[in-house]
C-alpha positions as CSV (number, residue, x, y, z in Angstrom):
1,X,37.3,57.9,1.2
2,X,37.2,55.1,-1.1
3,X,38.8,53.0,0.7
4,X,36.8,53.5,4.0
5,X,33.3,52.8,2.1
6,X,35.1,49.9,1.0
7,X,35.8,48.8,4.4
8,X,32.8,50.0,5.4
9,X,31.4,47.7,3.0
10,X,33.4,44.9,4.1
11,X,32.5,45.1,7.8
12,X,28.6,44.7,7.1
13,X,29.3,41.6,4.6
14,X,31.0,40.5,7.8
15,X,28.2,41.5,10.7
16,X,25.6,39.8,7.9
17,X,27.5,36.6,7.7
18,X,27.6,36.6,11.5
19,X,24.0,37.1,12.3
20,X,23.2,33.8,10.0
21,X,25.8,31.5,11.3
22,X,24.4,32.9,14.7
23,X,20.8,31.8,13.2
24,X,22.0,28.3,11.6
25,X,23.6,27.3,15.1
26,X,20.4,28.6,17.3
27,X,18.4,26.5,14.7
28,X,20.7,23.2,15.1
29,X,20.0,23.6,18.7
30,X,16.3,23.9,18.2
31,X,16.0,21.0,16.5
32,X,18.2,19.2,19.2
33,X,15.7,20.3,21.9
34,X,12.6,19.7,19.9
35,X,13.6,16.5,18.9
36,X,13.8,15.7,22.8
37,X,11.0,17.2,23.7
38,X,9.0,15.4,21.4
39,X,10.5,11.8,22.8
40,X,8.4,11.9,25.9
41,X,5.3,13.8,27.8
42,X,5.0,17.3,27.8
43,X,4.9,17.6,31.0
44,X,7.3,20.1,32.5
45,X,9.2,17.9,34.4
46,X,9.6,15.5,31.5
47,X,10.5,18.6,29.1
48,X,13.0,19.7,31.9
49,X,14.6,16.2,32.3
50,X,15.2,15.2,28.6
51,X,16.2,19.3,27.7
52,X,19.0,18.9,30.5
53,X,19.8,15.9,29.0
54,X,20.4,17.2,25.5
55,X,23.0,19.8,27.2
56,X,24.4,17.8,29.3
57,X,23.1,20.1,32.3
58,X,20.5,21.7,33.8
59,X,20.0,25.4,32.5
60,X,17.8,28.1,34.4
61,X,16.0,29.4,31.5
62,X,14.8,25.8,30.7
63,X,11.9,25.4,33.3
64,X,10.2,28.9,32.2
65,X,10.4,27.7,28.7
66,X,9.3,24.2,29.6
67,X,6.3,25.3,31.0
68,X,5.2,27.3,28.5
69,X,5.5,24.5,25.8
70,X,3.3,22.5,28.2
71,X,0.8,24.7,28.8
72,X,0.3,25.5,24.9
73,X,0.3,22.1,24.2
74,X,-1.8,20.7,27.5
75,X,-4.3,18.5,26.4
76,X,-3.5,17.9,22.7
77,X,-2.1,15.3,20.5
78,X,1.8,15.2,20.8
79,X,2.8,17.9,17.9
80,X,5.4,17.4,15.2
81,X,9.1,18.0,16.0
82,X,9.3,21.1,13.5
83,X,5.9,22.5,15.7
84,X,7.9,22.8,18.7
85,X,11.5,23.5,16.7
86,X,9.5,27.0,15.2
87,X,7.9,27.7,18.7
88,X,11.2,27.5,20.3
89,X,13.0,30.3,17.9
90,X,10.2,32.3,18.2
91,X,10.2,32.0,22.4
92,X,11.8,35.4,23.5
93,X,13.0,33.5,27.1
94,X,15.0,30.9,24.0
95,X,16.4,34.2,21.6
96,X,17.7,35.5,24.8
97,X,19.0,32.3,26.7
98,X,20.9,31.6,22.9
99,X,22.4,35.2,22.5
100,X,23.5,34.9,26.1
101,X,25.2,31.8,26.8
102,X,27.3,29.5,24.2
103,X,24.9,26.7,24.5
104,X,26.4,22.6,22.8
105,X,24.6,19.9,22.2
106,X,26.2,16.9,24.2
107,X,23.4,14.6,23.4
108,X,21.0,14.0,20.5
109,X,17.7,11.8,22.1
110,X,16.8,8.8,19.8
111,X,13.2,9.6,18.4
112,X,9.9,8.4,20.3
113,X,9.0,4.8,20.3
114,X,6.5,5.1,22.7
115,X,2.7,5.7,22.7
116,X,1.2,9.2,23.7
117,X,-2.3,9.5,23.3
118,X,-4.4,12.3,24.8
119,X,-5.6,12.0,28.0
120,X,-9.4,11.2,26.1
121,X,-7.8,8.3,24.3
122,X,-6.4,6.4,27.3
123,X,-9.3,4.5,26.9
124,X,-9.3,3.7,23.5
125,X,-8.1,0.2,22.8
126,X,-6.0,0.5,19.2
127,X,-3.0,-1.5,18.6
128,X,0.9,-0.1,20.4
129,X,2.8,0.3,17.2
130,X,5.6,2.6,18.0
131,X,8.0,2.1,14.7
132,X,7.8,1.6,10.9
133,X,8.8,-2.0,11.3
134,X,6.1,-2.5,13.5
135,X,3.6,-1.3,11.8
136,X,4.6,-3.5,8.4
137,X,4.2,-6.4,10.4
138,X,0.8,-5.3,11.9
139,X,-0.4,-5.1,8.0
140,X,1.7,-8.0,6.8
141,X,3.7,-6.2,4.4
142,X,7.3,-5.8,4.4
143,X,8.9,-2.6,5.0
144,X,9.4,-1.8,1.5
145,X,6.3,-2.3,0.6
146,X,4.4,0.3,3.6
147,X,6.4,3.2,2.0
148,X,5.2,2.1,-1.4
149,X,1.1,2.0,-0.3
150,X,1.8,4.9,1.7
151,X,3.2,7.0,-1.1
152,X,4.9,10.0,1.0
153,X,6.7,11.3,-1.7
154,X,3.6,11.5,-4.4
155,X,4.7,8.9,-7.2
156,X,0.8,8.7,-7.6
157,X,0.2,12.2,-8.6
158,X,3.6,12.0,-10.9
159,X,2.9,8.4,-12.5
160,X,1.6,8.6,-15.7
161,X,1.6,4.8,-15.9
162,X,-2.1,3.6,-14.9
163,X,-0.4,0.1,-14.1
164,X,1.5,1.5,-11.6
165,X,-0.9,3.5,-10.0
166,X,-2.7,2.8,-6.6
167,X,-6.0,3.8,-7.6
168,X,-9.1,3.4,-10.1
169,X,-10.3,6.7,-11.0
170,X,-14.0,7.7,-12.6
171,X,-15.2,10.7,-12.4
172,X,-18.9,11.5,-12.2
173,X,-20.8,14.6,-13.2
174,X,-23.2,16.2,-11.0
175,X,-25.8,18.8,-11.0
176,X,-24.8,22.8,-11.8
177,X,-22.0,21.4,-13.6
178,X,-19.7,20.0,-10.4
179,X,-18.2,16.6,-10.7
180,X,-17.4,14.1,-8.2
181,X,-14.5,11.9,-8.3
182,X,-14.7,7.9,-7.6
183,X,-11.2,6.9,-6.2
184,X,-11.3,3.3,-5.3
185,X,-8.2,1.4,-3.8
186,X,-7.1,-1.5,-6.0
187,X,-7.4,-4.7,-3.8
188,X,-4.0,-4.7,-2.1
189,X,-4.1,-1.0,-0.8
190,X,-7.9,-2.1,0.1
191,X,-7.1,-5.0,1.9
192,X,-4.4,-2.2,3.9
193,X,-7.3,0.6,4.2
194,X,-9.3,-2.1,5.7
195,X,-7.1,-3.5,8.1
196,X,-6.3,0.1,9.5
197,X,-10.6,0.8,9.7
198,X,-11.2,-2.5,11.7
199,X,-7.8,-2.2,14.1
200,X,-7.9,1.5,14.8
201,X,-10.5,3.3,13.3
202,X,-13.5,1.6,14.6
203,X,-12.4,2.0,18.4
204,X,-12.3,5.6,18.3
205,X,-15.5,7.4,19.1
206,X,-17.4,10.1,17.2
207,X,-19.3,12.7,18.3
208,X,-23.0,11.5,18.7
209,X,-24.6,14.0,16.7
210,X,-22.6,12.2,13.4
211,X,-25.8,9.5,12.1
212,X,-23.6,8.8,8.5
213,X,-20.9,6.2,8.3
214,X,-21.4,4.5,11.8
215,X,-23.1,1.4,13.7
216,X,-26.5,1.7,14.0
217,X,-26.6,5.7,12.4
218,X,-28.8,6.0,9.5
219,X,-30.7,8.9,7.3
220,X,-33.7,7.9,9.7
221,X,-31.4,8.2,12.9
222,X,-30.4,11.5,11.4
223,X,-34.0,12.7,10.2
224,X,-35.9,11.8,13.4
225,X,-34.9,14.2,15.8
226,X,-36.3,17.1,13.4
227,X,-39.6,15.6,13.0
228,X,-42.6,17.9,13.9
229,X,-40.2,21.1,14.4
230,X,-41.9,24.7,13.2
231,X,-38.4,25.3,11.3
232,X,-35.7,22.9,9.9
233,X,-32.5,24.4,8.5
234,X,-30.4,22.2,6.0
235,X,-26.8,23.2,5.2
236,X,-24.6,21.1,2.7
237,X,-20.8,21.2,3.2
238,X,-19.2,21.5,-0.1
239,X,-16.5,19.0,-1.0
240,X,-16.7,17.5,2.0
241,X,-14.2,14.5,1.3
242,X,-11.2,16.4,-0.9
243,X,-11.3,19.2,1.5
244,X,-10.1,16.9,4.6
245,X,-6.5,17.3,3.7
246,X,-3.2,14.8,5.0
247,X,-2.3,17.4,7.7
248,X,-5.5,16.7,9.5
249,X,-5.2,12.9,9.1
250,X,-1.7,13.0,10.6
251,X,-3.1,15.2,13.5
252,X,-5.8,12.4,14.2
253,X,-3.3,9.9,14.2
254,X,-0.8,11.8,16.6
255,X,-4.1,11.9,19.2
256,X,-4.6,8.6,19.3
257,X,-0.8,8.5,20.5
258,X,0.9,7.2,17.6
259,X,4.7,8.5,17.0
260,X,5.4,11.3,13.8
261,X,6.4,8.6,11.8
262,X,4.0,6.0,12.2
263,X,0.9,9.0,11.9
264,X,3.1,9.9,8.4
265,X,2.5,6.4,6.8
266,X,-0.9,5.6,8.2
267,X,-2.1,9.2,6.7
268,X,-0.2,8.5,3.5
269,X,-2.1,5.0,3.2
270,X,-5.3,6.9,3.8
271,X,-4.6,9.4,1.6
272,X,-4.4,10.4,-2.2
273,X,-3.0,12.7,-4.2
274,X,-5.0,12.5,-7.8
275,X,-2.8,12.9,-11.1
276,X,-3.6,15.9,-13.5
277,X,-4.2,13.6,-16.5
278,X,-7.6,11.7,-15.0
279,X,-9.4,15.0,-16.0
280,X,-8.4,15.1,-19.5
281,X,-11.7,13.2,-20.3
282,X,-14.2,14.6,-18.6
283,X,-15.9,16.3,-21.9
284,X,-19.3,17.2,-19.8
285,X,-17.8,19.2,-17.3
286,X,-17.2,23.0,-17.8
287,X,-13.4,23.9,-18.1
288,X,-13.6,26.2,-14.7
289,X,-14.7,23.4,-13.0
290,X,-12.5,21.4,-14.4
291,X,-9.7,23.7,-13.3
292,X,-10.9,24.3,-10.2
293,X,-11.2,20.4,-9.6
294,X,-7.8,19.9,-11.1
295,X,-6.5,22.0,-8.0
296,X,-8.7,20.5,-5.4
297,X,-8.0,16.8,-5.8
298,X,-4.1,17.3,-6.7
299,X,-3.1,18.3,-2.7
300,X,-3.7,15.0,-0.6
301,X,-7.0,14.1,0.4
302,X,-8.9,12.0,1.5
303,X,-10.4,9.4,-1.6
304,X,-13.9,9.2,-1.9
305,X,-14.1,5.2,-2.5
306,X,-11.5,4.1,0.1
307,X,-12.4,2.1,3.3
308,X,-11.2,4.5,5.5
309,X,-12.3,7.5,4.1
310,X,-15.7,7.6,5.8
311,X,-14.9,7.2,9.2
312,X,-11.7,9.5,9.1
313,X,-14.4,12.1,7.9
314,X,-16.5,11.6,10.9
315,X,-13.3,11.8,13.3
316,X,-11.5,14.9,11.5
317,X,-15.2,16.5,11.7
318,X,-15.6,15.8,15.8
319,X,-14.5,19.6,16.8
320,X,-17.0,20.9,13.9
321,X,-19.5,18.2,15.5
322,X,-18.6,20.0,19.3
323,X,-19.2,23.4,18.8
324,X,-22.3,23.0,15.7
325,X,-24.1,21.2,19.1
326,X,-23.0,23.8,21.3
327,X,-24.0,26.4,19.4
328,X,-27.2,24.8,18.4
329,X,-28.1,24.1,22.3
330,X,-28.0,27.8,22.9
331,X,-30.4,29.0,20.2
332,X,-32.8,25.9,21.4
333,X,-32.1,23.8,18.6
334,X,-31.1,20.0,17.7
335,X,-28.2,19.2,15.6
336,X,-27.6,16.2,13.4
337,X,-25.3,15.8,10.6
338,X,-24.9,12.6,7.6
339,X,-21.8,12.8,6.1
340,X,-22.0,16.5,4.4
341,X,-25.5,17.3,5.7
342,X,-26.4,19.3,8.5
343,X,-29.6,19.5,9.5
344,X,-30.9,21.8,12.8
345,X,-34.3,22.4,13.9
346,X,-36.4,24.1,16.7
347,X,-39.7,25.5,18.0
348,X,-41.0,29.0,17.0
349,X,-38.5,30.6,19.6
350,X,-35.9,29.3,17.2
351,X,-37.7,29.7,14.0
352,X,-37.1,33.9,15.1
353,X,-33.4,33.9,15.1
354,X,-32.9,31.2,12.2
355,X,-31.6,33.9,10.0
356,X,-29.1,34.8,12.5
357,X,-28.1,31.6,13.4
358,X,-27.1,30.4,9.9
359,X,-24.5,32.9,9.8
360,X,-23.1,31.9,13.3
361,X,-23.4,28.0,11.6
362,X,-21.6,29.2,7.9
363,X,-18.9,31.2,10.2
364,X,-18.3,28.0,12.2
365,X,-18.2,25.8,9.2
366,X,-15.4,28.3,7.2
367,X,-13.5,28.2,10.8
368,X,-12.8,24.5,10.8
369,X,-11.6,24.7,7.4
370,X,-14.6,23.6,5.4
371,X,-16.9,25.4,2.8
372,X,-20.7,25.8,2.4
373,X,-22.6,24.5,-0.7
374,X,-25.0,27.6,-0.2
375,X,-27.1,26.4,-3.4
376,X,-28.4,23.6,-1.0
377,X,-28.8,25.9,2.1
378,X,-32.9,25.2,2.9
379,X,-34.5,27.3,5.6
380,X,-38.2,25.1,5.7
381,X,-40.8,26.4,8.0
382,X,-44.1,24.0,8.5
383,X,-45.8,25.8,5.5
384,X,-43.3,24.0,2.8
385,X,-42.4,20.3,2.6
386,X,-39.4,20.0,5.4
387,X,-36.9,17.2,3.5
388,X,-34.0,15.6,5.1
389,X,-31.7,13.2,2.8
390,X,-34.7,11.9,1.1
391,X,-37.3,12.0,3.7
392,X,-40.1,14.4,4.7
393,X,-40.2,15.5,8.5
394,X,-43.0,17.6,8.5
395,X,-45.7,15.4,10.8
396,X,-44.1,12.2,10.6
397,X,-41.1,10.6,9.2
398,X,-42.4,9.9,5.4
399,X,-41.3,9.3,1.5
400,X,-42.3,12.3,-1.0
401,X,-45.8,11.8,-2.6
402,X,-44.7,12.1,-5.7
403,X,-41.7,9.5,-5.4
404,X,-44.5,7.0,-3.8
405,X,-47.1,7.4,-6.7
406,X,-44.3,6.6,-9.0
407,X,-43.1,3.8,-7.8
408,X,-46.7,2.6,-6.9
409,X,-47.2,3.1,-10.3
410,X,-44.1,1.5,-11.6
411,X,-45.6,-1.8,-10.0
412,X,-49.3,-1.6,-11.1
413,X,-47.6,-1.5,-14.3
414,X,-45.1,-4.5,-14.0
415,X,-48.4,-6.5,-12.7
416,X,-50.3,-5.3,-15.8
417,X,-47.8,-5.4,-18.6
418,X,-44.7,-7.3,-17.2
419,X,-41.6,-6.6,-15.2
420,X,-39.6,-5.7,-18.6
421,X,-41.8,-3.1,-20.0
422,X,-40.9,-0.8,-17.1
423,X,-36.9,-1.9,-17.0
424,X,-36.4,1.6,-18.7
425,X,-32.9,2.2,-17.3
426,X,-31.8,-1.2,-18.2
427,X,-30.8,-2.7,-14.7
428,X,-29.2,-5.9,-15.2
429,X,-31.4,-6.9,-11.6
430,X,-34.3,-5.0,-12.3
431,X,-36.3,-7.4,-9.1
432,X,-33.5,-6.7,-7.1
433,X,-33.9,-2.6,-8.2
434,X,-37.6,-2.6,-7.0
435,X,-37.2,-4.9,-4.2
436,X,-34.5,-1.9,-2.8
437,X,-36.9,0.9,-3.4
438,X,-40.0,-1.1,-1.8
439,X,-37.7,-1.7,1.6
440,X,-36.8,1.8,1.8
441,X,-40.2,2.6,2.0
442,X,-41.2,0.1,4.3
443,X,-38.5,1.4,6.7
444,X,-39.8,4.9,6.6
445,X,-43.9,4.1,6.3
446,X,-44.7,1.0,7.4
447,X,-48.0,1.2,6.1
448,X,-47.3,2.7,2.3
449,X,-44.4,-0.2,2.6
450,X,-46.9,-3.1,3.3
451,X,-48.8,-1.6,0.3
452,X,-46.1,-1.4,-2.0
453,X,-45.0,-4.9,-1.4
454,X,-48.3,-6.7,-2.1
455,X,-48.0,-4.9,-5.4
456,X,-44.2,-6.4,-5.5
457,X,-45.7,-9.7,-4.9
458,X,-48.1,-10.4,-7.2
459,X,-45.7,-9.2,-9.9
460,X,-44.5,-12.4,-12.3
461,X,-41.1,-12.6,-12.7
């Protein structure tokens, strides 16, 4: 009896070892497949072709299977190879076509080295870089040196070396005890981030409802369309630049049609990964903050400071953009959005369901992977003062009184008793200071701006 549980025994060891060499070799073939799928369109008779090739003939299951990859994948950026490799093992017509026949891989497919945008980005006139070699010499920096900027293996999070270290970091402490981090480029890796915003960046669109961070989009572009409106709800995205992590950047890079290795290093020069130890002096920040920012900023992100961080925002926030406007057009509302603020407004129809419709608009948010600042969440109805980064919306497009009569009386002031007496901050260019705040209210109110800056004027420097 011993001896037959002992066999027993034996025989399962054996069945177990068999299922996961069975496994390993349905992978390895997976991974063939994927990697030629990947090489090309996803069409089905470009899937068919290169899959044939890998076996060296033309199965029957591979046209069902082909199909199906294409139609998941119609209309989207190219996806990695281990996206299709994990679709494949979980494809039921694959299982069955592996268990079935003893299928050998006679040929492995070189990688892509050719563009595939979406059918939207034909259009789109960004440089053909196809290879890692190729994009070095697009940047003008040696091979060596791309995976050093790019940083795909995270020596920047593991450096403890500030010398060595691709980033200035200075955190800043906000309101109800948040902090935001500075992350500026040093000039090398700046002169990189630049290079990619001006060659590629710039020459894809975003959507038109984005006024932040784009040619001829301002906070009055943004503000304008909500003038007048009997309700104007404001919603702030929280984190808005740490939570865009490297996945997303890759994904935008794919869609423009850029191989899985080239998207890789462009997102790793875009991206960051911040080191633990740039907390360790923040002494006015509580410690669950500090914790909780610890964890947010160590994952790669996008820096808040780099050249490229602004515009990869705007793109990575284009499907949030799409359905935000969609779902604001069928309430009877107007969307607009700077940056992390987004801003909708309507007539009284609109001002019934507003409740409603936040929830619809926070859902949305959470759904495309970002989070609502609901401290900042504004519901203004034409019986409160309706303020949109910085300016008031509720007749006209205007400064807040009380911001004006200060700085009108900041001025009356430097007339009276001389431009230092009211340098209270210590600005090194305190003319330069006012001039700033006197043009920003000349672009809103003409009229309180000519006012102002006969004040300005007659001040003696």
């Amino acid at each position: 009896m011993r001896l037959t549980h002992i066999c027993s025994r034996r025989t399962g060891l054996v069945g177990v070892l068999c299922r996961l060499s069975s496994m390993d070799s349905h992978a390895a073939v997976a991974r063939a497949l994927s990697a030629a799928f990947v090489a090309g369109n996803l069409d089905v008779d470009g899937l068919l072709a290169r899959g044939s090739e890998v076996f060296g003939r033309s199965w029957r299951w591979l046209r069902p299977v082909a199909r199906r990859l294409s139609t998941t994948f119609s209309g989207q950026a190219r996806p990695r190879q281990t996206t299709i490799a994990d679709m494949l093992l979980a494809d039921r017509g694959f299982r069955n076509a592996c268990r079935k026949y003893e299928l050998h891989v006679a040929n492995w497919l070189p990688p892509p080295s050719t563009m595939c945008p979406v059918p939207a980005a034909g259009a789109w006139s960004v440089p053909s870089i196809c290879t890692a070699g190729q994009l070095a010499e697009w940047l003008g920096v040696s091979v060596g040196e791309l995976e050093w900027f790019a940083d795909t293996r995270g020596f920047e999070f593991k450096c403890g070396q500030a010398r060595l270290r691709h980033y200035h970091y200075r955190p800043v402490a906000k309101r109800f005890g948040s902090v935001r981090l500075i992350e500026a480029p040093k000039p090398r890796l700046k002169e990189i981030q630049r290079r990619i915003l001006t060659g590629i960046l710039n020459h894809v669109p975003v959507h038109s409802a984005a006024h932040g961070f784009r040619r001829n989009g301002s906070i009055m572009s943004f503000s304008a369309p909500h003038v007048g409106r009997a309700v104007v709800l404001k919603i702030d995205l929280q984190d808005f630049f740490p939570s865009i992590r490297t996945a997303r950047i890759r994904a935008l890079f794919r869609t423009v049609g850029y191989p899985e290795n080239v998207a890789d290093l462009l997102a790793g020069l875009c991206t960051n990964a911040t080191p633990c130890d740039v907390w360790d002096n923040c002494r006015d920040v509580p410690d669950d903050q500090k914790r909780r920012s610890r964890w947010l900023y160590s994952e790669p992100h996008l820096p808040q400071g780099a050249p490229t961080s602004p515009a990869l925002a705007n793109l990575c926030a284009f499907r949030l953009d799409c359905r935000l406007a969609g779902l604001a057009r069928v309430a009877g509302a107007v969307y607009t959005r700077y940056a992390d603020d987004l801003a909708f407004s309507g007539d009284h129809t609109f001002s019934r369901v507003v409740q409603r419709f936040q929830l619809h608009v926070c859902a949305t948010v959470m759904e495309e992977g970002f989070s609502i600042h609901h401290r900042k969440t504004r519901i203004m109805r034409q019986g409160v003062r309706q303020r949109l980064a910085g300016i008031v919306v509720n007749e006209r497009p205007n400064v807040p009184r009380d911001q004006f009569d200060r700085l009108k009386a900041t001025l009356v002031n430097c007339v009276r008793h001389g431009p230092d007496s009211q340098n209270r901050s210590g600005h090194d260019d305190f003319r330069a200071h006012l001039e700033g705040r006197v043009s920003f209210v000349a672009v809103v109110n003409e009229a309180r701006g000519k006012l102002l800056r006969a004040l300005f004027n007659r001040i003696e420097w």
